[in-house]
N, C-alpha and C positions, 0 to 999 in steps of 0.2 A: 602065728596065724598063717594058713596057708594062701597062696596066690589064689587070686580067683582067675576063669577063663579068660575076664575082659584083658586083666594086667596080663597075664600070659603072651596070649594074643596080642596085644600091644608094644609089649616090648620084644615080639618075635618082629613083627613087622617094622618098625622103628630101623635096625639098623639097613634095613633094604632101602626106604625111604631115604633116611640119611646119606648113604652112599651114593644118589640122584645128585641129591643139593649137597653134598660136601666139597666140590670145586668151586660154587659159587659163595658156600658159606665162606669157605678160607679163605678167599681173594678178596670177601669183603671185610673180614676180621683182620686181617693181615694188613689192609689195606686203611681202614680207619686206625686201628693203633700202632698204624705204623712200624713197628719196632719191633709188633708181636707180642709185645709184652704180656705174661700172662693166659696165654693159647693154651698151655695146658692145662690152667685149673677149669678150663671148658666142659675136659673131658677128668674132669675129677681128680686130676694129679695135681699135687699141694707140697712145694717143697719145706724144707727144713725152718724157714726164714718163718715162713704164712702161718707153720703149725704151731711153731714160740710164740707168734703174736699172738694165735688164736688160741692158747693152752688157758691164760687167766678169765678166758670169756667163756667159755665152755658149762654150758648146761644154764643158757639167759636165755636173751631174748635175739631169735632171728629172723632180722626185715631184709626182704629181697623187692631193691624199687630195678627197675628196666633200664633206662634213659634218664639224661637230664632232669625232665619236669617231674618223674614218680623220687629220682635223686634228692632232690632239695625238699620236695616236701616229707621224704624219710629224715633228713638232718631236723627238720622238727621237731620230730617226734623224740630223736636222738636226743637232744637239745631240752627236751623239757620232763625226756625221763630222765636223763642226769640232773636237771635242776632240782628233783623228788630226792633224785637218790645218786648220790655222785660215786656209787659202788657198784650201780647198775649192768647187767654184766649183758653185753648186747654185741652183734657182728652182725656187718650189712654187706649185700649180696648185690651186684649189679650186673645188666645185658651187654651192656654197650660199652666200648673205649669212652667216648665224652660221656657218659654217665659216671663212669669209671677216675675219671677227670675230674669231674664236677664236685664225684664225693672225697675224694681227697684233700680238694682245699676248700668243703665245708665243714668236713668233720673227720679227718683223718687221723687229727692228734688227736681224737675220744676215744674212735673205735677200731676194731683191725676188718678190711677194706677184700672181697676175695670178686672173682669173676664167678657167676651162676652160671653151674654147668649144663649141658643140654641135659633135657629130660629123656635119659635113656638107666635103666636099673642102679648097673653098675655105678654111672658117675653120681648119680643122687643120694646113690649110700654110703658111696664115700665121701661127700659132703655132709649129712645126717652124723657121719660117723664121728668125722671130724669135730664140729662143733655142738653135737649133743644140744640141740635146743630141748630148752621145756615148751617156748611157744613160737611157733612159724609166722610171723608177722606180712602179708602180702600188700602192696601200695596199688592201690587201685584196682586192675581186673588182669591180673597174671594167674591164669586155671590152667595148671600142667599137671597131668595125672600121676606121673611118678612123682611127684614130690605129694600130692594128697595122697596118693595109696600109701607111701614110707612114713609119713607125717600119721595116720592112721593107723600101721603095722608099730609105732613107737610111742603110739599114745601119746603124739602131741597135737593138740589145740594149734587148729589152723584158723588164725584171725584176718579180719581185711579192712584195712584204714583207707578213705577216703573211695570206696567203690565206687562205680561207674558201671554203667548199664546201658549198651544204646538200644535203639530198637532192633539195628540188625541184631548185633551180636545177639539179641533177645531171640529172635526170628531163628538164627542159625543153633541155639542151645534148646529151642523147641525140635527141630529138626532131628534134631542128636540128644533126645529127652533120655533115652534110654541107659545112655553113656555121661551126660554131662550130670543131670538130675541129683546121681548117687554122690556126684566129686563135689557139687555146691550144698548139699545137706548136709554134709560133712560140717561143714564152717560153724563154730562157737561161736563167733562173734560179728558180724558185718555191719561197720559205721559207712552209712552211703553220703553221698551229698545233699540228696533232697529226696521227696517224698516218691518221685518218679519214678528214682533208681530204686526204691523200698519197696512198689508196686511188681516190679519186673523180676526180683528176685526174687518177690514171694507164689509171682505166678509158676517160676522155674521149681520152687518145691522148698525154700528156705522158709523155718518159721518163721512169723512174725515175730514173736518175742526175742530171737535173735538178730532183729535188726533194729538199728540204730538210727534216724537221722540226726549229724554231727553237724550239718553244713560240710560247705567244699575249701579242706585246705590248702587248696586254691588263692584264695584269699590273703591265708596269712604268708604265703610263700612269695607269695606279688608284692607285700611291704619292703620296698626297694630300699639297702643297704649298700648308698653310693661304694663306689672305691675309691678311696681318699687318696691313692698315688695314681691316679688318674688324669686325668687333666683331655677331656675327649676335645675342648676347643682347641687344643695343640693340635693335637692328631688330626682335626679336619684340615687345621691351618696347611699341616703337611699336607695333607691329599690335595691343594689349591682350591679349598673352601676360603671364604672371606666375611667377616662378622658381619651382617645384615642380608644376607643371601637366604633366601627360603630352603626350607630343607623336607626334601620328601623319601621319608624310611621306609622298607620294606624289609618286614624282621620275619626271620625263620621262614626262609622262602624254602619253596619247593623246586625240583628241577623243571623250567619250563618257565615259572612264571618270572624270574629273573630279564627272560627275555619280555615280557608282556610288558612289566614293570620301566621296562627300557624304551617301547613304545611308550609307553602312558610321557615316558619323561619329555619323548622328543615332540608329542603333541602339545605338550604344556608349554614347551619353551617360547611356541608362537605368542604367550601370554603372558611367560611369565619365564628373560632370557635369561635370567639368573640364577633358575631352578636347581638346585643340587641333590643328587640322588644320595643316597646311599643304601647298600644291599646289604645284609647279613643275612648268607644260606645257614637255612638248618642246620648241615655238614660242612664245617669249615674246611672240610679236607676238596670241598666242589669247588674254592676259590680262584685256581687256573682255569675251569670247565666254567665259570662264572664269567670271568675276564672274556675269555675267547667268546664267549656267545653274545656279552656287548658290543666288541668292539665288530662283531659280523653285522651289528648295526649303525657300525659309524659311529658308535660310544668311549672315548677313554675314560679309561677308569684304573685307578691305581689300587692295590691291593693293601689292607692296616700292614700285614703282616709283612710287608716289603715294602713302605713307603718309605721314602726320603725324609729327613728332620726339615728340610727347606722345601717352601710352601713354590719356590721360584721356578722348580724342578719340574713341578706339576701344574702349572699355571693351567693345561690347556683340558684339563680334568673334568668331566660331567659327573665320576660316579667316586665314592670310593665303597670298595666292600671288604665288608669288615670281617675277617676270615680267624678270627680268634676265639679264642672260648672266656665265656665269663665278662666280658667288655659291653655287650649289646646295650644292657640296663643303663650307665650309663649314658648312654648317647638319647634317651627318650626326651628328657629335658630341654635337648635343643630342637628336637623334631615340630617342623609346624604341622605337617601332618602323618602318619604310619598306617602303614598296610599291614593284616598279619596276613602271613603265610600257612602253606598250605589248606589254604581256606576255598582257590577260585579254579585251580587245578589240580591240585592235589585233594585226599578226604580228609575227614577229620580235623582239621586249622590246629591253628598252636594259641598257647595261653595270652589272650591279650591282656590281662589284668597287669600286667608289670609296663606297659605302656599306660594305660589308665593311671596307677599309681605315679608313675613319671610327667603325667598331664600334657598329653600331646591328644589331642582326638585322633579314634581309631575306625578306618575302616575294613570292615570283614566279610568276604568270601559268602557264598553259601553254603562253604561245606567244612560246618562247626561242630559235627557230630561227636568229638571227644569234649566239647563243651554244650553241649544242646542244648541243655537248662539254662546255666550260666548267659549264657550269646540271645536268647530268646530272652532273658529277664530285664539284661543291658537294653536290647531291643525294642522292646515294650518301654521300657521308661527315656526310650529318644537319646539315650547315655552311648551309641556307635551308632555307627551308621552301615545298614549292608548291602551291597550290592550284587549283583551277579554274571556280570560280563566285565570286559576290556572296558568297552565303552562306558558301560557305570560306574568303570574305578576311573577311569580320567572326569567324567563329570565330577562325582563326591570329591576328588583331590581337588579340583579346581573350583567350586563353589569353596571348601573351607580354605584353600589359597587367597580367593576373595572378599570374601566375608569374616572378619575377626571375628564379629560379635556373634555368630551362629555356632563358630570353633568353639569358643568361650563360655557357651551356654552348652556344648558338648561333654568337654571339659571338664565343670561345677559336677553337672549331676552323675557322670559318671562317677566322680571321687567321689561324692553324697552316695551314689549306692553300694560302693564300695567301703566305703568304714561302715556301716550297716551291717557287713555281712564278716567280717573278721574273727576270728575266737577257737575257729575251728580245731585247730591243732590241740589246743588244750582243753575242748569236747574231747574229742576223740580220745585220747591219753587218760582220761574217766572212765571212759565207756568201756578201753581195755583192760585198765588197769584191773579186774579183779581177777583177769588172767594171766598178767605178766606181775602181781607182786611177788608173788615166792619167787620168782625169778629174779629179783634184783634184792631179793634178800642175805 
């Protein structure tokens, strides 16, 4: 099939662009996984070791999630198409170093594990080439045009589990109707989360009959799977926490509000001198940039990842931040109250359903736009609580530092609307399944 203008044109332009932001892309690639690990299957290069693991999987099923939270809810799906068919032949594709992370110690002994390379011709078709999918699997809202033009040049069925639709991006895909329109008709299959996101995609030009509401596997990703060699009340004990001490989390913070977060604490303490922080940044690699911006507040605060085993060491401790990967979940259980992050200066907020399932009352930011639905639904049935300033998160944290029985009643019906809405993952895995069985046949 020959190129059309757009792809032409697009991937004339691409490497101009790229060479702009290729000092910042590498410094930040370099810089989160550290080690480098992996840099060139970015740009399509795949050594000897990637292509033996990838040779038995070749011509199944290929999911590409982003990040941590499109991560876990691809192990899912991983997870319950092996449970159909334990010969299922699948390879999962990730953005990001901690996504990269994440999928490894949730399913790495399943499947073989590669980095998504940038959307430029040459590295998509060597990826394409490499693992020969029959079906393109996308988690959530990942639309890169080289990989639907290639995906359509090879006749393969481009699906999407668990979509997402906000208004902007909606607003921004009407903008660029001319260009996006052609890449989302494409799609054979779209399981959205709710009827919202079913609306938006059909206004962009997707059938209806190709779309799906599954619910948000969301849901099932947030049924928290303690870690049994865990032991979080050690690890406070080390940071100079003390068993009856209130505890105020702030999970998958954004840069900035770390520092807010550290205000809120030192106004609470007039109330409540006991008060114990704890921070875990989105990017556990901010955890020195974390440190240093508390302690410009007169905060100490000792780092998981560098703490002491003796609690005596740190006695003089306000904060610890938890700068690890995979730990957070745990630590909800203790939490008397949690903030999510990116929610009050950052966009978009982070998944709070794994603190709800943990039972800690949650409060949330105004700016929940990768949760819109979900955050509005909790919202409406009094199950979080939102606020939208500095000063509304220290009120909300200090009313539920006060009041047990108002937490308590937070608490109940969050969990009541949360088992409610579970199942999703094996919706979805029906709804594709009639395009991914000859693939695991």
């Amino acid at each position: 099939m020959p190129m059309s203008l757009t792809r032409i044109a697009y991937n004339a332009l691409f490497p101009i662009v790229f060479a702009a932001v290729a000092p910042h892309y590498g410094y930040k690639m370099l810089r989160r996984s550290r080690s480098g690990r992996g840099f060139g299957q970015r740009f399509g290069i795949f050594g000897a070791r990637t292509r033996a693991a990838i040779e038995p999987q070749r011509g199944g099923i290929w999911i590409h999630a982003v990040s941590v939270g499109e991560v876990r809810l691809a192990a899912l799906l991983i997870r319950e198409w092996r449970r159909r068919d334990s010969g299922a032949k699948i390879v999962l594709s990730t953005t990001t170093p901690t996504g990269q992370s994440v999928a490894q110690a949730e399913v790495g002994s399943l499947v073989p594990i590669v980095f998504n390379p940038i959307d430029f011709l040459p590295c998509v078709r060597s990826a394409f080439e490499l693992i020969r999918p029959r079906v393109l699997v996308l988690v959530e809202a990942e639309v890169w045009p080289n990989y639907f033009w290639e995906a359509q040049a090879r006749g393969v069925p481009v699906l999407m589990a668990n979509a997402r639709l906000s208004r902007r991006t909606e607003a921004r895909y009407h903008q660029l109707a001319w260009f996006a329109r052609p890449l989302l008709r494409q799609m054979a299959r779209v399981c959205v989360q709710n009827g919202r996101d079913a609306d938006r995609f059909a206004r962009l030009g997707v059938d209806r009959e190709r779309l799906v509401d599954t619910g948000s596997m969301k849901f099932d990703v947030s049924r928290v799977s303690w870690n049994g060699t865990l032991d979080p009340r050690e690890i406070l004990a080390g940071a100079g926490w003390t068993t009856g001490r209130p505890i105020f989390l702030a999970a998958s913070t954004h840069r900035g509000e770390e520092t807010l977060v550290g205000r809120v604490l030192m106004r609470l303490r007039a109330e409540f001198p006991n008060l114990f922080l704890i921070v875990a940044p989105r990017h556990m690699e901010r955890g020195g940039e974390v440190q240093r911006a508390l302690r410009e507040l007169g905060l100490e605060s000792v780092r998981r990842s560098q703490a002491r085993a003796s609690a005596a060491a740190n006695l003089n401790n306000d904060v610890m931040i938890l700068d690890t990967t995979g730990e957070l979940k745990d630590f909800y259980p203790l939490a008397t109250v949690t903030f999510v992050g990116k929610s009050l200066l950052g966009r978009g907020g982070q998944n709070f359903l794994e603190p709800v399932q943990g039972g800690t009352p949650v409060v949330l930011g105004p700016h929940m736009e990768n949760f819109d639905a979900i955050a509005a639904e909790f919202t409406d049935a009094d199950a979080v609580v939102r606020i939208t300033s500095e000063d509304g998160l220290a009120d909300a944290v200090g009313k539920l530092l006060r009041d047990g029985a108002l937490a308590a009643g937070l608490v109940a019906r969050a969990r009541a609307l949360f088992e409610r809405r579970v199942g999703a993952a094996t919706r979805t895995v029906d709804a594709l399944e009639g395009w991914t069985k000859n693939s695991v046949e």
